[in-house]
C-alpha positions in Angstrom: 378.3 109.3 222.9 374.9 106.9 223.2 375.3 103.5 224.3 372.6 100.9 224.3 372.3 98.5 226.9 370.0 95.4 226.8 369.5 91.8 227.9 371.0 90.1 231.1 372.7 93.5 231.3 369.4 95.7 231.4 367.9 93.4 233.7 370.5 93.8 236.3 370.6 97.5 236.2 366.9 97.3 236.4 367.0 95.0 239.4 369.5 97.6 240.9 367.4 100.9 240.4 364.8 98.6 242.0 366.6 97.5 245.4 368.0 100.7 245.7 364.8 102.4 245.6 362.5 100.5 247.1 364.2 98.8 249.7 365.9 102.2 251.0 361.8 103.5 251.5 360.5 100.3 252.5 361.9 101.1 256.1 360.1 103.7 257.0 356.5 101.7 256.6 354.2 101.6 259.7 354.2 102.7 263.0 357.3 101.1 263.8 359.3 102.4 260.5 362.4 104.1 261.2 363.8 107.5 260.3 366.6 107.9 257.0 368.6 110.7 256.9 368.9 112.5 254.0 372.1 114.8 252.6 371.5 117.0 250.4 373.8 119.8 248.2 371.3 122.7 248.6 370.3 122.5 252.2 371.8 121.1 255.5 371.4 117.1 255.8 367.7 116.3 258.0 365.9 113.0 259.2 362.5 112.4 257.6 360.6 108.8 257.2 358.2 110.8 254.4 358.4 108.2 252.0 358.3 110.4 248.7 361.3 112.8 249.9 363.5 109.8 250.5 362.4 108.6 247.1 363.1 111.9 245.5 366.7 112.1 247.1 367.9 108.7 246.1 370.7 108.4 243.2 373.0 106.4 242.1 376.9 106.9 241.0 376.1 104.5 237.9 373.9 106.6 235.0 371.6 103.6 233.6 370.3 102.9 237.2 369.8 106.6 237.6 367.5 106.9 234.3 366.2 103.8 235.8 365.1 105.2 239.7 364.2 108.3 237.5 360.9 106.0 235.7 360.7 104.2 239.0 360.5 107.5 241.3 357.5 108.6 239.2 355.1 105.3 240.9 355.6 107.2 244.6 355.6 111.0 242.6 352.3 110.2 241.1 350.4 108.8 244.5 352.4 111.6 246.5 350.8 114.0 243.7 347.1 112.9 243.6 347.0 111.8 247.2 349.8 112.9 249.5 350.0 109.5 251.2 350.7 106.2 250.4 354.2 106.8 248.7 355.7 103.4 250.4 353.0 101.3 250.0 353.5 102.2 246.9 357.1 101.6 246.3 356.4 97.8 248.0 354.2 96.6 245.8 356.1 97.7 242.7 359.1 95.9 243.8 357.3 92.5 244.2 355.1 93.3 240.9 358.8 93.6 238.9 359.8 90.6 240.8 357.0 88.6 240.2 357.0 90.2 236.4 360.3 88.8 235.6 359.8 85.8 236.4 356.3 85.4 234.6 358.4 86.9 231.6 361.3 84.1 232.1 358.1 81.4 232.2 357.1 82.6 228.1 354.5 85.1 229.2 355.1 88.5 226.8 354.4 91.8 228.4 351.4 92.3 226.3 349.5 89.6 228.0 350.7 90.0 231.4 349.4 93.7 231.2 346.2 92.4 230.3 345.7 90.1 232.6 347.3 92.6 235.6 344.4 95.0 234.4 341.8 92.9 234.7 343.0 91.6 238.4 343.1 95.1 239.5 339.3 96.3 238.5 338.4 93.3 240.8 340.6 93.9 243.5 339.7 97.6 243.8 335.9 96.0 243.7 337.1 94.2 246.9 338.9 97.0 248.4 335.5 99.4 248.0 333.2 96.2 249.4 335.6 96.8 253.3 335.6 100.8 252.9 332.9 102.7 254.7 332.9 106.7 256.0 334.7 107.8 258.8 333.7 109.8 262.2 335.1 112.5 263.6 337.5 110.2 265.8 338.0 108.1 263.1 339.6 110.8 261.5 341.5 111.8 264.5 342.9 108.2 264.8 343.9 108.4 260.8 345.9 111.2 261.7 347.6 110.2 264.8 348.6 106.9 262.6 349.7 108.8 259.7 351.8 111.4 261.6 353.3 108.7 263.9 352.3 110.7 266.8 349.3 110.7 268.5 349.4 114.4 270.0 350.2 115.9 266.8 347.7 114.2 264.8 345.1 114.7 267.1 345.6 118.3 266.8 345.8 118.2 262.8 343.1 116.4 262.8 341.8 119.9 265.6 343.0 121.8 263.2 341.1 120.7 260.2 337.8 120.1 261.8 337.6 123.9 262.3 338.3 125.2 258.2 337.3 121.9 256.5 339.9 122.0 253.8 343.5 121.0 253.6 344.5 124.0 251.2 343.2 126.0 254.6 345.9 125.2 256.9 349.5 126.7 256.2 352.2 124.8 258.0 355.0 126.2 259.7 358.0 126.0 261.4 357.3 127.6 265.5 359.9 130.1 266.9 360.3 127.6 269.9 359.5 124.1 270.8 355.3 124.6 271.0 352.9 123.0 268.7 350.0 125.0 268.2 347.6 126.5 265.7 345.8 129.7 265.0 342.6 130.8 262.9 342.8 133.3 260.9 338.7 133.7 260.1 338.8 136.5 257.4 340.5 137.5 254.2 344.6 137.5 255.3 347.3 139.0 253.7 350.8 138.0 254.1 352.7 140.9 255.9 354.6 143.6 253.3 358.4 145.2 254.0 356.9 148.8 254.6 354.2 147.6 257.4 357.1 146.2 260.1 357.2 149.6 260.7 354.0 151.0 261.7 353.5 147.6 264.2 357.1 148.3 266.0 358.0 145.7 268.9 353.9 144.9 269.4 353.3 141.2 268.6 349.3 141.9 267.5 347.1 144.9 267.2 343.6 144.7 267.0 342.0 147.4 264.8 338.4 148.0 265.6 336.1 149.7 262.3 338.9 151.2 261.1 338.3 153.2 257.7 339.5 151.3 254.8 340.4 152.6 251.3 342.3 150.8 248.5 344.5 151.8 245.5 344.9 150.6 242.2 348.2 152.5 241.7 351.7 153.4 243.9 351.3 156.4 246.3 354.2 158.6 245.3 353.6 161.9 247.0 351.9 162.7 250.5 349.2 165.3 248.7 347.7 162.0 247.1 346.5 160.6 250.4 346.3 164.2 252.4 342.5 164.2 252.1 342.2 160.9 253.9 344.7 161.8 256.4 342.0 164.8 257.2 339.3 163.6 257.0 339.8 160.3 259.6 341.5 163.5 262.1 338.1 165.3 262.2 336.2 161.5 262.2 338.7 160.6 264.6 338.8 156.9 263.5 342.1 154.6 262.3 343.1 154.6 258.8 344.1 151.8 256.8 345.2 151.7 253.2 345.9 149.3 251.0 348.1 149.4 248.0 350.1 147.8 245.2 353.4 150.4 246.4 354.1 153.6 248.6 357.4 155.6 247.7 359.8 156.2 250.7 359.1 159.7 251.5 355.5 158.8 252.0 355.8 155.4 253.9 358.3 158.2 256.3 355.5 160.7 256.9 352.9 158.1 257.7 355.2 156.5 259.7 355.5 160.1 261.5 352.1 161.0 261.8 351.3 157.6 263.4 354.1 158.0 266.0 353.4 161.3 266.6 350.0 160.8 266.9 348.5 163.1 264.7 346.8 160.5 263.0 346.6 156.7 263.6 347.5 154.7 260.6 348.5 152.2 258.6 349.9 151.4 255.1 349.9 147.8 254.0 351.4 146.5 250.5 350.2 143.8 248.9 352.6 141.0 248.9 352.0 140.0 245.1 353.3 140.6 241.6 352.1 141.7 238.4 348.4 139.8 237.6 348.3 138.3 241.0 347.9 142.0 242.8 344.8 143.0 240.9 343.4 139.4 241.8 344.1 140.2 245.3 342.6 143.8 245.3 339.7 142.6 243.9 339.1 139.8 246.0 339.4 142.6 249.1 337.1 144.8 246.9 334.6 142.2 247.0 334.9 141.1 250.6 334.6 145.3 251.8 332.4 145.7 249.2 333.9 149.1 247.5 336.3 149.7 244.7 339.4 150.6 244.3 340.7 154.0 243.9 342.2 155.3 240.9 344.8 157.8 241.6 345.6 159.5 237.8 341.4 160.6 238.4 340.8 164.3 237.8 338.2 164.5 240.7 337.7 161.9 243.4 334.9 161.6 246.1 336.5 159.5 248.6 333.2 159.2 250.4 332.4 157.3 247.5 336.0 154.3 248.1 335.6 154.2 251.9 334.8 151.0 254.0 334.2 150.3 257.7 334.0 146.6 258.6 334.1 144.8 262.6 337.8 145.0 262.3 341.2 144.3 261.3 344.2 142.3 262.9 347.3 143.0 262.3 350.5 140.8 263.4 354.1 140.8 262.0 354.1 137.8 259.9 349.7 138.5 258.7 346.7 141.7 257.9 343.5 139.9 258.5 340.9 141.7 257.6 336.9 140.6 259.3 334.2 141.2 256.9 330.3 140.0 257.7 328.8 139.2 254.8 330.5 136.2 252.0 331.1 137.3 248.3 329.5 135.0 246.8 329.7 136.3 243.3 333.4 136.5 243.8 333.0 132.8 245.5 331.0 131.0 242.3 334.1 132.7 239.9 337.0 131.4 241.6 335.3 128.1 241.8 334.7 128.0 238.4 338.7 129.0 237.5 339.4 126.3 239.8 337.6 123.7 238.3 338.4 124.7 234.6 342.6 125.3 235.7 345.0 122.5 234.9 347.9 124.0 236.2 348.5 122.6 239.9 350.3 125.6 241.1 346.8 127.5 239.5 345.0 124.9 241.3 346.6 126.0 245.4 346.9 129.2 244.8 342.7 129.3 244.0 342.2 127.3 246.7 344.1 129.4 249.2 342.2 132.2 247.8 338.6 130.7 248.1 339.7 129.4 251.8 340.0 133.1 252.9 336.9 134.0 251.4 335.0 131.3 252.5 335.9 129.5 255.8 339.7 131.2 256.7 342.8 130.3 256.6 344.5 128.5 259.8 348.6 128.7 260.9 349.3 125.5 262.2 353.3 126.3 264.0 355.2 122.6 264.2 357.3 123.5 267.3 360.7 121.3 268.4 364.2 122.0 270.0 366.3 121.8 266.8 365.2 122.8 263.1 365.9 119.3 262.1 363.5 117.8 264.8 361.1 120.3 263.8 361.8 119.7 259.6 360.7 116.4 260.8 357.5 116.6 262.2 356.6 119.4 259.5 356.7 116.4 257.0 354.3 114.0 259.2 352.3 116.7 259.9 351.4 117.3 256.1 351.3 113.4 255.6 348.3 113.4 258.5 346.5 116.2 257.4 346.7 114.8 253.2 345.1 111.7 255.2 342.9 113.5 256.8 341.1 114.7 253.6 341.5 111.9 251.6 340.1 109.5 254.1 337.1 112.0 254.1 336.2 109.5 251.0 336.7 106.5 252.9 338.1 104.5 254.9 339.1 100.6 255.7 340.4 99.2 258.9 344.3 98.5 258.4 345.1 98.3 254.4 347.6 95.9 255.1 345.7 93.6 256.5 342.8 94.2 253.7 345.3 93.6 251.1 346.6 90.8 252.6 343.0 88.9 253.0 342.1 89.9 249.8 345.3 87.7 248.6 343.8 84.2 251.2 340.8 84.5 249.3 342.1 84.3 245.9 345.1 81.7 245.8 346.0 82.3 242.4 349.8 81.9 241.4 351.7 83.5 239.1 349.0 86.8 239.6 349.0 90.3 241.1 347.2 88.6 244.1 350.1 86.4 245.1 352.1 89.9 246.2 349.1 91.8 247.8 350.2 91.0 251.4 353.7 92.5 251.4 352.7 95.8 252.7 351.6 93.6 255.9 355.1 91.9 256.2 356.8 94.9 255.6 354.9 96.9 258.5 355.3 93.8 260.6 359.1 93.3 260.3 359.8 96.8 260.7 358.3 96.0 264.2 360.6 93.1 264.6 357.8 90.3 265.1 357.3 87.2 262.8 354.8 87.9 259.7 354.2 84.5 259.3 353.5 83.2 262.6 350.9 86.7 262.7 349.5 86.0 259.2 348.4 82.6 260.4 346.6 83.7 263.0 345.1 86.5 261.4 343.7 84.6 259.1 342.7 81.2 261.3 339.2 81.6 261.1 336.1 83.8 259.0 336.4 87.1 262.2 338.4 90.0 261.1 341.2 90.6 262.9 344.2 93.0 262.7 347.7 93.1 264.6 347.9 96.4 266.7 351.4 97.1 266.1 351.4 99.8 269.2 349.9 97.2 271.6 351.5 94.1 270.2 348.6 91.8 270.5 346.0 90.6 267.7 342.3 92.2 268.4 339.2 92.5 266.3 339.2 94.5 263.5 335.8 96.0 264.9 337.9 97.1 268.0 340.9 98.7 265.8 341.6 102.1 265.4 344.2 101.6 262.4 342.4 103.2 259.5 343.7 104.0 256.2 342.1 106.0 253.5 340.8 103.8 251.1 341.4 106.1 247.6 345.3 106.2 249.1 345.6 102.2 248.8 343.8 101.9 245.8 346.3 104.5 244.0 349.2 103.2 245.7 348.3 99.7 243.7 347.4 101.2 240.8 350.6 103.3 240.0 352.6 100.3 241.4 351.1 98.5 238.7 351.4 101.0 236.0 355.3 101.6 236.5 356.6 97.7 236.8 354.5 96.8 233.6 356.3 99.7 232.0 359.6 98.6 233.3 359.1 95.2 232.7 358.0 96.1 228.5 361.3 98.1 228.8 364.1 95.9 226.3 366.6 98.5 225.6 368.1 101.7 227.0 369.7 104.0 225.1 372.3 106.0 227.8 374.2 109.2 227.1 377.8 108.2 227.7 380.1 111.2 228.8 383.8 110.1 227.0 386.1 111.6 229.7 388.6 114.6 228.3 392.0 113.7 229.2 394.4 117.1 229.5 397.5 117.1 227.7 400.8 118.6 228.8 402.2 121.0 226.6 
């Protein structure tokens, strides 16, 4: 059954979605933020203060709110989405912008011309923005990480982490075996580690492979007569053989496995850990990066001569197969980069880009150690906020965008205007640090030096002293999706609600 709902009635549903929402999220802003635990039915309950999974987890008993905080989620989604970062800013601003929206509607203003002149403030406030924003060091960087990660150790080594690869679709996070933080480079093309190659590495944690010969196959090794000239041939050479394939039946992964252990012949078979389509992409990205082709099995006659490749090395670990090749594809290079830039699909879009990092600069494990899975669940999440703030700050940056925002809004006392709520994010990180945002406002703002409240240090200092930098593409989304979702709650008059009529059982 549909119901409608409208009015005084809509309103307060709105209002509720709103609170709920935005209030819950708010919490976790700044340096001081706290944690919120989340509970939820497909995984064990954890602590995060990630902004955008505490949005995504809210609900409410009541459907209309949820349809509600469904519209409202998408304002944190979309900055989360195009910036990683910046998801409770975000969520401020659009509660004050409904706020301050109602009541302009409540004053005779119609939604039409309050989104017009909403538009028009925010192409001059972005102007304003841009005018503080300039590009950071190196220990800028650093500092943007420590800030965003709450934690100034593991920032600082993000920040390590992606100074060495350069790209944020380089760097793989992951949960340690133990309480250690640390990172590794993987400077090659790496595979992820198929079922049938546990076997040949036993109990060793890494085994380095030095010019080993390399051959790969376009189609599953079913008997052991397919390979037996290879097998021979690296005897008499008396060098390590490696091959790589889409498959290997049982009864030939077994009498690799025994000529390896009994030494007859030392070798290695390694399955690529891909599907359908997405094996011939990898194959040909190693075919490019050894520089031979593939072999075809169903052949009449094949020169193996002809399929072999000897590079530096290969490394081989449990969990990776990295293989070190000297000179870059770059013909292989320009066409990914080309299907990444044409691709809409965003799942397209990282699994290019994690393709063109092992081609180009390598990939880089980065282990988030702790002494539970929760605590280490936890700092998983900041880590990926720091190092999404890391490359969007790459941009630019401005010193503290609360305080920005908030000076932006002294030098433009306009009521009844988007200006009036641009310094909430600065209350909001200051009472999550339990100090008085008016009594630090005022003195912010006393005279023409820029200043900025050190939230660690609990003292105003010069902005030219500060280390509190925030990417300056990150604020100017957060505002701009804030924006975008109140004006369409606020032009929202009616909701039409599916209403479940509940089946009462008879007794017969």
């Amino acid at each position: 059954m549909k119901k409608v709902i409208q009015g005084t009635k809509l309103e307060e549903k709105m209002l509720e979605a709103v609170h709920l929402l935005c209030d819950t999220t708010a919490v976790t802003l700044g340096p001081s933020g706290v944690n919120v635990l989340v509970d939820t039915k497909d995984e064990p309950p954890f602590i995060t203060n990630d902004g955008v999974t505490i949005a995504k987890n809210i609900e409410s008993e009541d459907p209309t709110v949820n349809a509600i905080l469904e519209i409202a989620k998408e304002a944190s989604l979309k900055t989360n989405e195009i910036v990683g970062d910046g998801t409770t800013t975000t969520l401020v601003l659009l509660k004050e912008l409904y706020l301050l929206g109602l009541n302009l509607l409540k004053m005779g203003k119609n939604s039409q011309t309050i989104q017009k002149e909403w538009h028009k403030d925010l192409t001059n406030i972005i102007a304003e923005i841009k005018k503080y924003s300039h590009l950071p060091t190196e220990e800028e960087l650093q500092n943007i990480a420590a800030i965003s990660a709450n934690d100034r150790i593991l920032g600082t080594l993000v920040a390590e982490a992606f100074n060495k690869v350069k790209k944020r679709s380089s760097i793989r996070l992951k949960e340690s075996s133990d309480e250690k933080t640390f990172y590794e480079l993987l400077n090659g093309y790496t595979l992820d580690t198929s079922v049938s190659y546990e076997y040949f590495i036993n109990n060793e944690e890494k085994i380095e492979v030095n010019q080993p010969k390399i051959y790969l196959f376009k189609n599953k090794v079913e008997t052991i007569e397919q390979i037996s000239p290879l097998i021979n041939k690296v005897i008499d050479d008396k060098k390590e053989l490696i091959l790589v394939l889409p498959d290997i039946s049982k009864e030939v992964k077994e009498q690799c496995i025994s000529f390896h252990y009994q030494k007859i012949c030392t070798m290695y078979c390694i399955c690529i850990p891909e599907y359908a389509e997405r094996i011939i992409d990898i194959r040909k990205d190693l075919e490019a990066c050894l520089g031979i082709e593939s072999i075809d099995l169903y052949q009449d006659r094949i020169d193996y001569t002809d399929y072999e490749a000897t590079i530096s090395g290969v490394t081989l670990t449990k969990e990776t197969t990295t293989f070190f090749f000297q000179k870059y594809p770059y013909e292989r290079i320009i066409k990914l980069e080309k299907e990444l830039e044409e691709t809409k699909s965003e799942y397209q879009k990282e699994y290019l880009a994690e393709r063109l990092a092992k081609l180009t600069t390598g990939l880089c494990n980065f282990y988030i150690g702790g002494y539970t899975k929760v605590e280490k669940k936890e700092r998983l999440m900041r880590a990926e906020d720091a190092l999404w703030a890391i490359d969007i700050a790459k941009q630019g940056v401005i010193t503290g965008e609360g305080v920005i925002l908030a000076k932006i809004k002294q030098d433009h006392i306009e009521e009844n205007s988007i200006y009036q709520v641009l310094d909430n994010p600065l209350k909001q990180i200051l009472n999550n640090a339990g100090v008085d945002d008016n009594k630090i406002s005022e003195k912010l703002f006393q005279d023409k030096e820029a200043k900025i409240y050190d939230v660690e240090l609990e003292k105003i200092i010069p902005a030219k002293e500060s280390t509190i930098l925030d990417a300056t593409l990150v604020t100017i989304t957060a505002l701009k999706n804030a924006i975008s979702i109140a004006l369409m709650l606020l032009s929202t008059q009616y909701l039409v609600i599916n209403e479940e009529k509940e089946i009462k059982e008879i007794e017969i």
